[in-house]
C-alpha positions as a Markdown table, in Angstrom:
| # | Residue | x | y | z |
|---|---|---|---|---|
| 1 | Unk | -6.3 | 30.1 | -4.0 |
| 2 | Unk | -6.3 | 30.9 | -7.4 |
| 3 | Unk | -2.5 | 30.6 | -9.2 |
| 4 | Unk | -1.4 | 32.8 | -12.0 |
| 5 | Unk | 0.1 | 32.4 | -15.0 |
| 6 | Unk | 3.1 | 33.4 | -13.2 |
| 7 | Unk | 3.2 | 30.4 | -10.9 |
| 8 | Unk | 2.5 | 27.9 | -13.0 |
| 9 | Unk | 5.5 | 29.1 | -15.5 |
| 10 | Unk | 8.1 | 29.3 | -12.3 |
| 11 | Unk | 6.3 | 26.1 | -10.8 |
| 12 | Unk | 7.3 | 23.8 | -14.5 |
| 13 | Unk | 11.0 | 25.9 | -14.7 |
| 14 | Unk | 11.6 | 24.5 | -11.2 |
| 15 | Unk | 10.9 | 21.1 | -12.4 |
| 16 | Unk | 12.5 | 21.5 | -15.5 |
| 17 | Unk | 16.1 | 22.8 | -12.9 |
| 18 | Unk | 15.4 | 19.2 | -11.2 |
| 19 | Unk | 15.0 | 17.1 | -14.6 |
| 20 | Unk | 18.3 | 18.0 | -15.4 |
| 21 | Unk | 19.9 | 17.7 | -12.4 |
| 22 | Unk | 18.5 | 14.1 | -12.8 |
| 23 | Unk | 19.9 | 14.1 | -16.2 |
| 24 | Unk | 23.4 | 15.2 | -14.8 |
| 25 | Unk | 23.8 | 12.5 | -12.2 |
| 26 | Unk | 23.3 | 9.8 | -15.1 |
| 27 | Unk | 26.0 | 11.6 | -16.6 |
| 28 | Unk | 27.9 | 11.5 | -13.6 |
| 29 | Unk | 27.4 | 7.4 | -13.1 |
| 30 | Unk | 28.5 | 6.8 | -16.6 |
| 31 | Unk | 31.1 | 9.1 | -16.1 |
| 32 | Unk | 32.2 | 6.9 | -12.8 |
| 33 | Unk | 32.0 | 3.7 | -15.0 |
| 34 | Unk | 34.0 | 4.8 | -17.9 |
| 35 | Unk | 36.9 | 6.2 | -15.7 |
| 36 | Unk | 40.2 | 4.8 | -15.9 |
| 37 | Unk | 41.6 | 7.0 | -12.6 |
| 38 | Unk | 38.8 | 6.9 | -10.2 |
| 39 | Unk | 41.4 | 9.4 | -8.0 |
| 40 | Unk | 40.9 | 12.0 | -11.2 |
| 41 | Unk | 36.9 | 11.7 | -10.1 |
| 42 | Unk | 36.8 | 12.2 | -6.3 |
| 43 | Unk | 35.3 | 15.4 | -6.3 |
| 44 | Unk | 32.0 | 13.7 | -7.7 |
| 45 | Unk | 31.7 | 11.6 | -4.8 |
| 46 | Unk | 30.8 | 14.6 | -2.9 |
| 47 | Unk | 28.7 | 16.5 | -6.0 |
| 48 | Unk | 26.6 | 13.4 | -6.6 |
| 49 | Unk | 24.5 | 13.4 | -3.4 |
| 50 | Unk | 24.3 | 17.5 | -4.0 |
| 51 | Unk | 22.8 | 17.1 | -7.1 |
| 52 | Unk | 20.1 | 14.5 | -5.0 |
| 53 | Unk | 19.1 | 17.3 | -3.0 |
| 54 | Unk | 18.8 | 19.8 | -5.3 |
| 55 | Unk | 16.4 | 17.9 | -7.1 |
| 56 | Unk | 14.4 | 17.5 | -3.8 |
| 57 | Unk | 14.7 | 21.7 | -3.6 |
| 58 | Unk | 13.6 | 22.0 | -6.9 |
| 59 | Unk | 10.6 | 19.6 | -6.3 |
| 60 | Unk | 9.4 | 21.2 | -2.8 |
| 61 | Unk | 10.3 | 24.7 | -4.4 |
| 62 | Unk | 7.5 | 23.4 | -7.8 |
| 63 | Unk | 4.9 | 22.5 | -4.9 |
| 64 | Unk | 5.4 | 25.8 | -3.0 |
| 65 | Unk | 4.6 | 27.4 | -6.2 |
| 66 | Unk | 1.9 | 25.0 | -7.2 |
| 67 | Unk | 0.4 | 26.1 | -3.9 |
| 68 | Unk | 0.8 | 23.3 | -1.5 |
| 69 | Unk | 2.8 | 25.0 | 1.9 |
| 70 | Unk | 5.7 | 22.9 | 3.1 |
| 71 | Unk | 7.6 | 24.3 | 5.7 |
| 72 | Unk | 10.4 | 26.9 | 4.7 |
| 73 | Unk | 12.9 | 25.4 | 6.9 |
| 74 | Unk | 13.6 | 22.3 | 4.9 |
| 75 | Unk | 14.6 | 24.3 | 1.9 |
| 76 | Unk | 17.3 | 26.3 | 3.8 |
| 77 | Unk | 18.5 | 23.1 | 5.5 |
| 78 | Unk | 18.6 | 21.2 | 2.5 |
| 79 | Unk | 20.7 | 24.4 | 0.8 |
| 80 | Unk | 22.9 | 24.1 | 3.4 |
| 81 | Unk | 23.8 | 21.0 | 3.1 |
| 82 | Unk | 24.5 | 21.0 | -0.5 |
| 83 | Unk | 26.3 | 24.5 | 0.0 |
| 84 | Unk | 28.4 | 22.2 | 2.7 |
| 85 | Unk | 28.8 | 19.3 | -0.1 |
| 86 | Unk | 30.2 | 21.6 | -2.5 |
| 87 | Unk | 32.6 | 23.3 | -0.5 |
| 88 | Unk | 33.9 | 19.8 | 0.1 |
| 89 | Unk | 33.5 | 18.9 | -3.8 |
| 90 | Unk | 35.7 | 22.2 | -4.3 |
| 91 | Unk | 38.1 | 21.5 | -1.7 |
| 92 | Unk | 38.9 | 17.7 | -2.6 |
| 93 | Unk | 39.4 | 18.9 | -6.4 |
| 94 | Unk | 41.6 | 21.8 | -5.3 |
| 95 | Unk | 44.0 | 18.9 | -3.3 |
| 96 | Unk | 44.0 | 16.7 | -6.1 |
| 97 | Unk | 44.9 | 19.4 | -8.4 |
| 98 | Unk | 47.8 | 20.3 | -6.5 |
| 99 | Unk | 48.8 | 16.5 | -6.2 |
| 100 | Unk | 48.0 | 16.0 | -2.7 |
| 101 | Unk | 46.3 | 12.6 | -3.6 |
| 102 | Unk | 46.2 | 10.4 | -0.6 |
């Protein structure tokens, strides 16, 4: 199998997407470590391990186009997961917002 131009360009832009969603969760930590109000933060708690499986998207989505098969299921899983770990992200910010801290 002979890849393109075209592969290799969307293969290194998927790894660049996970690079900085690796980047982001360092933010993240020192984010976590230089709050005063952890409450102000809880919505993190939920976005960290969604940006973890993002970059494990973007890394079997790179080797899809790199041409090594991995089944397609584990990338919908995976997205529904994080879609799952953001709607609770959203949900926990929207409460806290409104001052429905517990």
């Amino acid at each position: 199998m002979v890849l393109s131009i075209y592969d290799y360009v969307y293969g290194i832009a998927q790894l660049a997407a996970g690079f900085l969603a690796i980047i982001a969760g360092f933010i993240a930590i020192t984010l976590f470590k230089a709050a005063h109000v952890k409450k102000q933060l809880r919505a993190w708690k939920y976005l960290l391990p969604a940006l973890v499986l993002f970059v494990i998207v973007e890394v079997l989505g790179a080797l899809n186009a790199f041409g090594v098969n991995i089944a397609p299921y584990w990338t919908h899983v995976l997205v529904s997961v994080i879609l799952v770990l953001l709607i609770a992200a959203l949900t926990s910010q929207i409460h806290l917002n409104k001052g429905w801290a517990e």
